[in-house]
VOGU-3710 file (C-alpha; in Angstrom, 3 decimals, decimal comma):
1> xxxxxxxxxx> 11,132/16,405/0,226  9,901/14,536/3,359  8,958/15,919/6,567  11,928/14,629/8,697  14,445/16,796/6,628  16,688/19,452/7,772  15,087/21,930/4,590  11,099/21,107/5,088  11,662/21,986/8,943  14,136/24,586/8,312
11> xxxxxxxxxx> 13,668/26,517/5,473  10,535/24,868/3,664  8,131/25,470/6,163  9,166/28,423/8,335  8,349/30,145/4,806  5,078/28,828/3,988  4,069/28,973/7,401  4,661/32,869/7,785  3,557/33,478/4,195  -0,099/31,739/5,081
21> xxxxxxxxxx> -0,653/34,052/7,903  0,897/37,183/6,178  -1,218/36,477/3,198  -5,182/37,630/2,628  -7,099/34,932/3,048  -8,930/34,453/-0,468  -4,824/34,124/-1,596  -4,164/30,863/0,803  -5,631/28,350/-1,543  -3,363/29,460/-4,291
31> xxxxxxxxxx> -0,348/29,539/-1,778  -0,873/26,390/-0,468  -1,447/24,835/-3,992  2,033/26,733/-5,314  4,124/25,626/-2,211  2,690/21,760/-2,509  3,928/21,815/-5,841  7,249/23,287/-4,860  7,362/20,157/-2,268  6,298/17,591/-5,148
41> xxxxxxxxxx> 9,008/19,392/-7,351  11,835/19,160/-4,854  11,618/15,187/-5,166  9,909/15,015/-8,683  10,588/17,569/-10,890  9,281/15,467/-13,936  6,534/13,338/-12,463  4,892/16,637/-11,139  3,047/16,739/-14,745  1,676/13,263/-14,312
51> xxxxxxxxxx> 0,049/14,908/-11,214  -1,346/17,792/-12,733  -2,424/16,069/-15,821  -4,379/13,899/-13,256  -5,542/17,671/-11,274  -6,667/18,674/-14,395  -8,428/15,788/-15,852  -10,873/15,014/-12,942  -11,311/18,498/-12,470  -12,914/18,575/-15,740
61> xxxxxxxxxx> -14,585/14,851/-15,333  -16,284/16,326/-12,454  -17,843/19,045/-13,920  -18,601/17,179/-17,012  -20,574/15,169/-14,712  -22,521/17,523/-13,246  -23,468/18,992/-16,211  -24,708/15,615/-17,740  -26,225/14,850/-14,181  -27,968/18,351/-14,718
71> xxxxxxxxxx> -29,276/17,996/-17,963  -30,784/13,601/-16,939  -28,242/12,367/-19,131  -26,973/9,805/-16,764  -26,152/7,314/-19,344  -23,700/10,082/-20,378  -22,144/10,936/-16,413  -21,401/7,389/-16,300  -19,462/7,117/-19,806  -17,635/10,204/-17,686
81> xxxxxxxxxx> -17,239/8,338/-14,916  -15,789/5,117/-16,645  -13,588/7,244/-18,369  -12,261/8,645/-15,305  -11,899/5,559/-13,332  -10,115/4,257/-16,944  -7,550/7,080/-17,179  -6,511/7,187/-13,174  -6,100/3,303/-13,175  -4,279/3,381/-16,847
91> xxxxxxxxxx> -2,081/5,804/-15,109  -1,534/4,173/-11,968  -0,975/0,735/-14,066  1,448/2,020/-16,248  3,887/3,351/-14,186  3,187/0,951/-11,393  2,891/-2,433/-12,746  4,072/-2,258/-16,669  7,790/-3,998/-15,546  5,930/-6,106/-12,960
101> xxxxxxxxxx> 3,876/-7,577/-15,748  7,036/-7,445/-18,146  8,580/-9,651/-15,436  6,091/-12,293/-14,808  5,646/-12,750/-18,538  9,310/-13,522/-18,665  9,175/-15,614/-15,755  6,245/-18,010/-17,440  7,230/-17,818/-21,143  11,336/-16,823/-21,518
111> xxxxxxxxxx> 9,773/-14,286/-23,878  13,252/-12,144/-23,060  11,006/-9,209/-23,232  12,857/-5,708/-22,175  11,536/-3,717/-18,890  10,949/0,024/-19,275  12,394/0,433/-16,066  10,080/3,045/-15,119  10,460/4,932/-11,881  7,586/5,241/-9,049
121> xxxxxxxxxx> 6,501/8,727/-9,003  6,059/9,274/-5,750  2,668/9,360/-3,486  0,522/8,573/-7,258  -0,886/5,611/-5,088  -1,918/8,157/-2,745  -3,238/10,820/-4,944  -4,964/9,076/-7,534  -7,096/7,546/-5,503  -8,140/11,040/-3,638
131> xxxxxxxxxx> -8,763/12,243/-7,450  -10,768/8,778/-8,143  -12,897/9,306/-5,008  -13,711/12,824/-6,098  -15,105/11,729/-9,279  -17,372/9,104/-7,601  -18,798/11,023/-4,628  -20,119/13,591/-7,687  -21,411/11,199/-9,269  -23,037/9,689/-6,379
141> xxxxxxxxxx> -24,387/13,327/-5,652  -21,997/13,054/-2,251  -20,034/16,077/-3,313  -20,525/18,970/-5,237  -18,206/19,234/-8,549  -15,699/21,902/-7,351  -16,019/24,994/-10,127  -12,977/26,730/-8,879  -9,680/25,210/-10,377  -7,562/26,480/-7,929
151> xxxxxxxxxx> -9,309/25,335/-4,930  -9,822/21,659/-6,272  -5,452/21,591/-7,666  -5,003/22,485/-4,123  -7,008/19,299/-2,664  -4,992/17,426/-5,252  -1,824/18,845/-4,145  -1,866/19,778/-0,590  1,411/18,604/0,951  0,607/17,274/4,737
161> xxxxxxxxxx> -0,740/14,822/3,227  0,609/14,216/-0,364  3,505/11,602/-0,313  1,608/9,178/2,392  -1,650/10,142/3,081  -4,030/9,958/5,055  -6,030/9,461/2,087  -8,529/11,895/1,974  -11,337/12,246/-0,064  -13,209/15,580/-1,198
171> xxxxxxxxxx> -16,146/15,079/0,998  -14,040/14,938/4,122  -12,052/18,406/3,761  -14,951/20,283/1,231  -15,961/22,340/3,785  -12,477/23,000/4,954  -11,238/23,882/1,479  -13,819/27,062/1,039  -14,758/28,220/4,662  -11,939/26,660/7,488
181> xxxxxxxxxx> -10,490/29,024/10,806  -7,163/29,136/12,099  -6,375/30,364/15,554  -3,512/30,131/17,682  -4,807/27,131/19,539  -4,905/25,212/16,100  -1,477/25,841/15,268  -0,261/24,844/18,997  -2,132/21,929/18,487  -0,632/21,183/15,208
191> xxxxxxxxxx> 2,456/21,823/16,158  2,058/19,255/19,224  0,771/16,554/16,906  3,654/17,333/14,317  6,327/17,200/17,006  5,114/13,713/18,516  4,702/12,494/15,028  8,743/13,577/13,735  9,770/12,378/17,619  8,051/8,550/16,283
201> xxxxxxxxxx> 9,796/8,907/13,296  13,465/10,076/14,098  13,921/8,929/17,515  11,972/5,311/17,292  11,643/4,866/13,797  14,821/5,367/12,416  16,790/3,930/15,188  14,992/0,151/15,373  14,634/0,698/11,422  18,918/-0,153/11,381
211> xxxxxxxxxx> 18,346/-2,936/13,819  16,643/-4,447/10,858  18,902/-3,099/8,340  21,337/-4,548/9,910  19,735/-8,441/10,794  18,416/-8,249/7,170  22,067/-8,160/5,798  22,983/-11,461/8,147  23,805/-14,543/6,321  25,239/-17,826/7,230
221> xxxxxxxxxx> 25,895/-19,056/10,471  24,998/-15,355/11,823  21,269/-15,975/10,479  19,794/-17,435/13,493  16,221/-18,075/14,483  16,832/-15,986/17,388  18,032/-13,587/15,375  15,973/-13,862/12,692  12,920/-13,253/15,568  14,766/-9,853/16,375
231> xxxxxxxxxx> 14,256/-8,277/12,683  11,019/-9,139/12,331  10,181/-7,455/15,555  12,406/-4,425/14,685  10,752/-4,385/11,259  7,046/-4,622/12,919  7,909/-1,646/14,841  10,134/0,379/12,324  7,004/0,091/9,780  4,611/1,139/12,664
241> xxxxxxxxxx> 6,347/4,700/13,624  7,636/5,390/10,590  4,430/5,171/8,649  1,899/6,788/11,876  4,807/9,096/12,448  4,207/9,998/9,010  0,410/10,128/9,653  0,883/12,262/12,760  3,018/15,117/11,311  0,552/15,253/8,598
251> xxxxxxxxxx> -1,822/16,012/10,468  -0,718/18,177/12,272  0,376/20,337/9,695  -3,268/20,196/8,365  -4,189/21,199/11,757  -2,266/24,216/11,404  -3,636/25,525/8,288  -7,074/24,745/9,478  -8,277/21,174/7,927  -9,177/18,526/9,767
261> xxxxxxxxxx> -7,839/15,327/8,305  -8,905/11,724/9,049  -6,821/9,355/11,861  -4,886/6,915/10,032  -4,332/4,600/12,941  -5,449/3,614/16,578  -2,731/1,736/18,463  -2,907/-1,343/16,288  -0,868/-3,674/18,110  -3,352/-3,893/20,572
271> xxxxxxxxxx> -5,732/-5,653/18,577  -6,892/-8,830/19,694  -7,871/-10,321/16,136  -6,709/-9,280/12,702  -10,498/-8,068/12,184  -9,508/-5,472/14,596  -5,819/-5,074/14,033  -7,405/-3,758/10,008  -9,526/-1,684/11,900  -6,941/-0,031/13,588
281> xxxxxxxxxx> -4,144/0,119/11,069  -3,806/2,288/7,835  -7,729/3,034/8,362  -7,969/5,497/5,403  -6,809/2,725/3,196  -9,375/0,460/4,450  -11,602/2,796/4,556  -11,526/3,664/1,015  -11,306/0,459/-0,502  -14,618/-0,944/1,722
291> xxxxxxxxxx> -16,491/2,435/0,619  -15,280/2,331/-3,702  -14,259/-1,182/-3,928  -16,020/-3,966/-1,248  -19,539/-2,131/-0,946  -20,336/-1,782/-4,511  -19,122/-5,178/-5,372  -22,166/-6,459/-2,927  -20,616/-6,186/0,712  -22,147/-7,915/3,244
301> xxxxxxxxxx> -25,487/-7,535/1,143  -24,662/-11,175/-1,219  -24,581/-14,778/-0,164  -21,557/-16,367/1,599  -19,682/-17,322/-1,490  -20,040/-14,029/-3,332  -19,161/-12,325/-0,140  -16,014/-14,700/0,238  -15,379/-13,798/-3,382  -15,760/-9,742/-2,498
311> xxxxxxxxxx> -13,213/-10,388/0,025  -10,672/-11,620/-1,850  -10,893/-9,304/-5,013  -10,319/-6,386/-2,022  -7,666/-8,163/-0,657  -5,851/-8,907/-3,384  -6,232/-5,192/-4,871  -4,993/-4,199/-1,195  -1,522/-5,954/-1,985  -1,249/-4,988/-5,181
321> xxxxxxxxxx> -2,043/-1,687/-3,979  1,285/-1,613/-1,582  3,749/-2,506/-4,830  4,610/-4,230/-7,651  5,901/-7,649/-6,549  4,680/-10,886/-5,838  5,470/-10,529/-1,804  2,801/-7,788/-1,923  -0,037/-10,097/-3,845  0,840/-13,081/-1,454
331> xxxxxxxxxx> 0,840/-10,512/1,863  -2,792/-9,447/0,747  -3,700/-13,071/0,245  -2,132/-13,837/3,888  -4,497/-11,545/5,402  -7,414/-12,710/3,504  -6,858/-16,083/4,675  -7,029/-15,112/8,463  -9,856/-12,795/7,980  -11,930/-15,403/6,082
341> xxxxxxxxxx> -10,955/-17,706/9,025  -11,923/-15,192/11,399  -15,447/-14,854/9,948  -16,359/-17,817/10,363  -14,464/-19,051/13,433  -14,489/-16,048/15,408  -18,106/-14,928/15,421  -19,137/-18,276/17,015  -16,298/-18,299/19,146  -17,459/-14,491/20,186
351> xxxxxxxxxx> -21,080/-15,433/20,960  -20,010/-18,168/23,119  -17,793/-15,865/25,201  -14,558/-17,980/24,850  -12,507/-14,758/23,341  -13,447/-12,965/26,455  -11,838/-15,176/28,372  -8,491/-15,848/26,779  -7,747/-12,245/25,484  -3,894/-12,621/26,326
361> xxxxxxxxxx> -3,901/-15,915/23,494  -5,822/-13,743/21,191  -3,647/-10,938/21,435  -0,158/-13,386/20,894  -1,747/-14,943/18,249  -2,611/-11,352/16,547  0,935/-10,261/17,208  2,577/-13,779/15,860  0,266/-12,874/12,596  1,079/-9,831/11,639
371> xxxxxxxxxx> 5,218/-10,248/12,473  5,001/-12,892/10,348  2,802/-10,822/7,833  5,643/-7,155/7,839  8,632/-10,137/6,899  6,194/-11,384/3,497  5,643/-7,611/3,495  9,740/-6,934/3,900  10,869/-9,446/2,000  10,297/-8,908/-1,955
381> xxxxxxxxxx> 12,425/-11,621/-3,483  10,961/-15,212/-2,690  13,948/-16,599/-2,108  14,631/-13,898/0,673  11,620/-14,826/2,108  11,761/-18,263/1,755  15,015/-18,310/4,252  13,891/-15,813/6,087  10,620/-17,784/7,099  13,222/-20,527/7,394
391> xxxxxxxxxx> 15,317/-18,771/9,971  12,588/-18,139/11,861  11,220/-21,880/12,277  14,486/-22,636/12,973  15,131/-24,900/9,816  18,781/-25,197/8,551  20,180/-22,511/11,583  20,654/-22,977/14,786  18,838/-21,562/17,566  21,034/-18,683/18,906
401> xxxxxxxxxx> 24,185/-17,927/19,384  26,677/-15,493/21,100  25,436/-12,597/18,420  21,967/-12,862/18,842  22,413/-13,043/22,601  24,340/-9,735/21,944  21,906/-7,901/19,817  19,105/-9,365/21,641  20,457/-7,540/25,638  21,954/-4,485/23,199
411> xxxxxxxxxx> 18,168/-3,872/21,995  16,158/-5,397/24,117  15,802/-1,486/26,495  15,042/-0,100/22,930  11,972/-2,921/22,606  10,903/-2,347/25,957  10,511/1,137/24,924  8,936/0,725/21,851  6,412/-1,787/23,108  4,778/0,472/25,843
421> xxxxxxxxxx> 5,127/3,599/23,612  2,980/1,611/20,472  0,643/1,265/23,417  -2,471/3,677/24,614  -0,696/3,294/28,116  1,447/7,081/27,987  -1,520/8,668/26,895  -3,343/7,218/29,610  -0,744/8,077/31,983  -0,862/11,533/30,880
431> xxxxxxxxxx> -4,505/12,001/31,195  -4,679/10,183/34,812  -1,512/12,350/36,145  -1,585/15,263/34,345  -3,771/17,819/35,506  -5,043/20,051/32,810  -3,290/23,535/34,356  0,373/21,841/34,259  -0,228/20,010/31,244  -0,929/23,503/29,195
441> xxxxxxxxxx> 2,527/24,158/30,433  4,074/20,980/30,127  2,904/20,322/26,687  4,602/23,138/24,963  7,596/22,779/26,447  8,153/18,858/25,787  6,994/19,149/22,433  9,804/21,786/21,899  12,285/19,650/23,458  11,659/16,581/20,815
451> xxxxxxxxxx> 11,942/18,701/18,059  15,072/19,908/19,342  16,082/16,116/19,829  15,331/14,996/16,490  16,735/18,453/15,190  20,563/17,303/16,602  19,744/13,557/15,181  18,859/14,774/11,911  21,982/17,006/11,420  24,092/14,352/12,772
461> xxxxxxxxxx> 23,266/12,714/9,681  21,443/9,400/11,103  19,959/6,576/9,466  16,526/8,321/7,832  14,747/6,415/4,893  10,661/6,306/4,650  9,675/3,219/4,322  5,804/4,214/2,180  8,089/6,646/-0,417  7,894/3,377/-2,558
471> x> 3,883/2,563/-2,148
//
């Protein structure tokens, strides 16, 4: 089930909604935790054990730590801890990456060995690395080892943020999961935040999303570079609403119930270096990998090389982390390369003041970057890439032509659009304009009237896939 579906927004979670607020309120853990895994069951009525095999087993790693923790046996909390990091990863590896592996070996050695073309189960990127960061932050004495079962399968399970994240770890909701408030002006809030988030979805999302559906399926002399240019753009911005539309609803729904979940992004595309562009974009994900992965490897705290080294192992893992292909590996690697560069190029070029003065070539050349990084991200058979990159250098096609002139005036309001809209500028618009008495009124109303617009695009049946269901 995904947000954006006529049954989550019109019979999914009008239910849960009124059955929270109906409820007592030592009952709302378990009704959240039976409705999340009525969501995860809609989509995955199998994989849901793999989920609460994974509830269950840190559930009891973390209270096997604290006990050993309790008693000085360290020696025996970290056996607990390896075994939990062991069994989430084994997991995640299996049904991740056993083909992908299967597949490479074939590629190297014609071994002719047989995939066990196992299916994703959905969000287990997402979750199992809430569940790992549990573990660790009780070990680390950063979070208490949750006693009640119910309460912690609920973390696990909640569904704002299940499928796509933000990932959130214990320590940022543990107050929220025993002792949070709702009110009225949360759930108007959330509702706000949801509304926005479905409008970036449906109404932006979905429609440049078959602008690139549609380039994407070019071939021949209808593969331009102009063309070519036009996908990747659609694709850059297709990936950016769908997946902080995604991030928006889900918090918002969070909101409602009375959790405050972490932002997930902050107007990325105007970043004026890829330093800040990963700053800005997916920040749970980078967030969690520098605080479990690039810290305890040595961080900043180790020589050049072995920080160099640190930054590849994360970047790497960060591809990996996205899928099971070889695009995803080389896509980490891609960004490695430019924020290696940048660390060693940039910070001189900051302290002399010469980024300061050109911030309209550092902001093309962070744009030209990370187009070019969404069509290695996009494209996951080499080949496709290959003449994809080739298209857009203009190697073996021509220019333009009368097609891409077409598609390029047909779109080009739709860009426009989406380029000031990706932007802080509404926001700021609304703030500067919007005085706070008319906006209490205003609010309300125009949040009602996208969810009534994405309401009449949804039934309509319009182009509607989620672009992170497969991470």
């Amino acid at each position: 089930m995904v947000f954006s579906s006529i049954v989550f927004l019109c019979i999914f979670f009008p239910i849960v909604f009124a059955g929270y607020f109906i409820c007592p309120k030592k009952f709302r853990n378990l009704l959240l935790m039976l409705a999340s895994l009525v969501f995860y069951a809609y989509g995955e009525p199998i994989y849901i054990f793999i989920m609460l095999f994974s509830t269950v087993f840190d559930y009891c790693n973390g209270r096997a730590i604290t006990y050993f923790k309790a008693k000085e046996k360290m020696s025996a909390a970290k056996a607990v801890l390896v075994l939990s990091m062991v069994g989430n990863l084994g997991i995640l590896g299996f049904f991740k990456y056993t083909d992908f592996a299967i597949g490479t070996i074939n590629a190297i050695t014609d071994a002719g060995i047989s995939t066990l073309g196992l299916a994703l189960p959905i969000g287990i990127s997402f979750y199992t690395f809430q569940t790992m960061s549990y573990t660790i932050d009780v070990y680390r004495g950063k979070a208490n080892a949750q006693k009640n079962f119910i309460d912690f399968a609920m973390y696990v399970c909640l569904f704002p943020q299940l499928i796509a994240g933000p990932i959130v770890t214990y320590t940022q909701v543990e107050k929220d999961v025993h002792r949070r408030k709702e009110s009225i002006e949360l759930v108007e809030k959330g509702l706000v935040r949801f509304s926005i988030g479905l409008a970036k979805k449906v109404l932006f999302a979905n429609q440049i999303g078959a602008v690139y559906a549609k380039v994407s399926g070019l071939t021949g002399d209808d593969r331009t570079m102009a063309i070519a240019w036009l996908g990747a753009i659609a694709y850059t911005f297709q990936i950016y609403f769908d997946f902080s539309g995604y991030s928006d609803m889900a918090i918002g729904l969070g909101t409602i119930f009375g959790f405050h979940f972490p932002e997930n992004f902050n107007y990325p595309y105007q970043s004026k270096s890829i330093t800040e562009f990963w700053r800005r974009w997916h920040m749970t994900l980078g967030g969690w990998f520098r605080e479990y992965v690039y810290i305890p490897l040595g961080g900043n705290r180790c020589g050049f090389l072995k920080q160099t080294v640190n930054m590849l192992i994360v970047w790497a893992l960060t591809g990996l982390w996205h899928g099971a292909n070889w695009n995803f590996v080389i896509w980490g690697l891609y960004y490695f390369i430019f924020l290696f560069l940048e660390k060693c190029i940039w910070k001189a070029l900051s302290k002399k003041r010469a980024l300061d003065k050109t911030p309209s070539i550092s902001h093309i050349y962070t744009l030209f970057v990370v187009i070019v990084g969404w069509v290695i991200f996009s494209c996951e058979s080499m080949s496709d890439l290959g003449n994809y990159l080739q298209s857009m250098v203009c190697i073996g096609v021509a220019a333009g032509n009368k097609l891409a002139m077409y598609e390029w005036l047909n779109y080009g309001p739709l860009l426009i659009v989406l380029c000031v809209a990706a932007t802080s500028i509404p926001k700021k618009l609304v703030e500067k304009f919007l005085p706070e008495k008319a906006k209490m009124l205003v609010t309300p109303v125009f949040s009602f009237g996208l969810l009534f617009l994405c309401m009449a695009y949804l039934i309509s049946g319009s182009y509607n896939p989620f672009l992170y269901f497969r991470f």
